[in-house]
C-alpha positions as CSV (number, residue, x, y, z in Angstrom):
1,X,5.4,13.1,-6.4
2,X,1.9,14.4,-7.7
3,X,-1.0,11.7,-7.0
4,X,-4.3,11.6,-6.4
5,X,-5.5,9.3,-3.3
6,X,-8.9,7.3,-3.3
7,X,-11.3,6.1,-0.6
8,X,-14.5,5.0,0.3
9,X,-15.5,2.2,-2.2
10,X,-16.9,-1.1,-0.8
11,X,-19.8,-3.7,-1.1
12,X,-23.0,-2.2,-0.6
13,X,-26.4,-3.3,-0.9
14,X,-28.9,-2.0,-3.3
15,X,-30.6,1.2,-2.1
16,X,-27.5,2.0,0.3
17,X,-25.3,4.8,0.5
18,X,-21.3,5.1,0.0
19,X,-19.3,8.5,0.3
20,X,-16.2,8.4,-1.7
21,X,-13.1,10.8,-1.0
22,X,-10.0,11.6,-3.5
23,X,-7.3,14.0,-2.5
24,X,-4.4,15.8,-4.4
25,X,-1.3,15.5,-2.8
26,X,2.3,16.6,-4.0
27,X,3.2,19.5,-5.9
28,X,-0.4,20.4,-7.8
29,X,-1.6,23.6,-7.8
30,X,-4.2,25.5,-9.9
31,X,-6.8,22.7,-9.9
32,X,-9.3,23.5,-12.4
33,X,-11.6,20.5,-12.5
34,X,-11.9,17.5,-10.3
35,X,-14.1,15.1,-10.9
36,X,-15.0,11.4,-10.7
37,X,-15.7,8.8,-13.8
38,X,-16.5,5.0,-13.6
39,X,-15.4,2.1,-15.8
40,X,-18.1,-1.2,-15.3
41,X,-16.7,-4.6,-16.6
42,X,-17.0,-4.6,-21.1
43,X,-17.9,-1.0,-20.8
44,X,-15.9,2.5,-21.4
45,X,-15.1,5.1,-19.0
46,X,-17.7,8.0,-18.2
47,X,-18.2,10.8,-16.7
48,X,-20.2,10.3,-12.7
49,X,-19.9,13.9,-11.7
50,X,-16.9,16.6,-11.4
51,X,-16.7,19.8,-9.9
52,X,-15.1,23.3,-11.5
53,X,-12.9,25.3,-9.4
54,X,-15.1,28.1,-9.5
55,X,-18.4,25.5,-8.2
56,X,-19.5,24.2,-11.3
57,X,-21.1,21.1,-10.7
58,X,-21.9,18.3,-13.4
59,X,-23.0,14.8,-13.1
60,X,-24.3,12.1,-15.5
61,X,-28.3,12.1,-16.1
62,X,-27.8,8.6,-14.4
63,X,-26.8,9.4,-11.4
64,X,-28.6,13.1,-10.7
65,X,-31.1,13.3,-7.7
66,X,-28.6,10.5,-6.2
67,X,-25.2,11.3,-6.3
68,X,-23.7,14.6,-4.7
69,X,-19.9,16.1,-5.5
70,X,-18.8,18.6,-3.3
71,X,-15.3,19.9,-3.4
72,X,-12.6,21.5,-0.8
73,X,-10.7,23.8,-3.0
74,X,-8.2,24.6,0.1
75,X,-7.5,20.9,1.0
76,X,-7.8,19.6,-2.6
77,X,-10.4,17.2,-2.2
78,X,-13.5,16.1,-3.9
79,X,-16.1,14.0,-1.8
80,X,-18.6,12.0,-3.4
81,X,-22.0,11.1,-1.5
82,X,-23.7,8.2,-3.6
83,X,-27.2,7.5,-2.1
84,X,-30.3,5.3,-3.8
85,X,-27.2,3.0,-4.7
86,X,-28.6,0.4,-7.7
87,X,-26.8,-2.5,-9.2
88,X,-26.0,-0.6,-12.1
89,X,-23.6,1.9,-10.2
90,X,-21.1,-1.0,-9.8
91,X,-17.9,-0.2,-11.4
92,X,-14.6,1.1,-10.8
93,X,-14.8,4.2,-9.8
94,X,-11.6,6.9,-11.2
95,X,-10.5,10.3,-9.5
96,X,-9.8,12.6,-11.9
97,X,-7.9,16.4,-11.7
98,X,-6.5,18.9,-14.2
99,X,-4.0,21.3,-12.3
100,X,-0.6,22.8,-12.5
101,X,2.4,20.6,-11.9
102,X,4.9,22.5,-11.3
103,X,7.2,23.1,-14.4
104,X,5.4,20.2,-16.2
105,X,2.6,22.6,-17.1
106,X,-1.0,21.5,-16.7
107,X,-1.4,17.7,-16.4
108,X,-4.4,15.6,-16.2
109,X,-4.3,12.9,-13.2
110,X,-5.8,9.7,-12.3
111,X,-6.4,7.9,-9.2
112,X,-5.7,4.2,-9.3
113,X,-9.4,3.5,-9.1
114,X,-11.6,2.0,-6.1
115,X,-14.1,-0.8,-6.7
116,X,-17.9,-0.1,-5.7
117,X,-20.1,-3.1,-5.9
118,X,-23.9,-3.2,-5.6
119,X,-25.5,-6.1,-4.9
120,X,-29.0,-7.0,-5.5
């Protein structure tokens, strides 16, 4: 079983830090991106940040300066290091990865999603 396994979210206070972790476990290989996205209550899904296999690093204009992806291409695992935390970053917070499952073909994955809250 293929599945991608979330940690790190939490109640924080504004201007604290949080360090989420997602890793790929199962029968995935050939991870090409891995990345993070964020769903707040009413709104849609978006991109936070994601990381290419080859070290390609993206992140929403929102969060650059304060949030830092790094990725572990040998243990499959993303970290993200959310700093300058405002009220605005609360949401549900998705893991994300595109890899090779075995004769499935490439698949795109989810995490089931870890809460982050921000209060003010």
């Amino acid at each position: 079983q293929v599945q991608l396994v979330e940690s790190g979210g939490g109640l924080v206070q504004a201007g604290g830090s949080l360090r989420l972790s997602c890793a790929a476990s199962g029968s995935i290989s050939d991870i090409t991106d891995m990345g993070w996205y964020r769903q707040a209550p009413g709104k849609q899904r978006e991109l936070v940040a994601s990381a290419s296999s080859g070290g390609r690093l993206k992140y929403a204009d929102s969060v650059k300066g304060r949030f830092t992806i790094s990725r572990d291409n040998a243990k499959k695992l993303i970290l993200l290091q959310m700093n300058s935390l405002k009220s605005e970053d609360t949401a549900v917070y998705y893991c994300n990865a595109v890899g090779l499952v075995g004769s499935l073909g490439y698949l795109e994955l989810w995490g089931q999603g870890t809460l982050v809250t921000v209060s003010s």
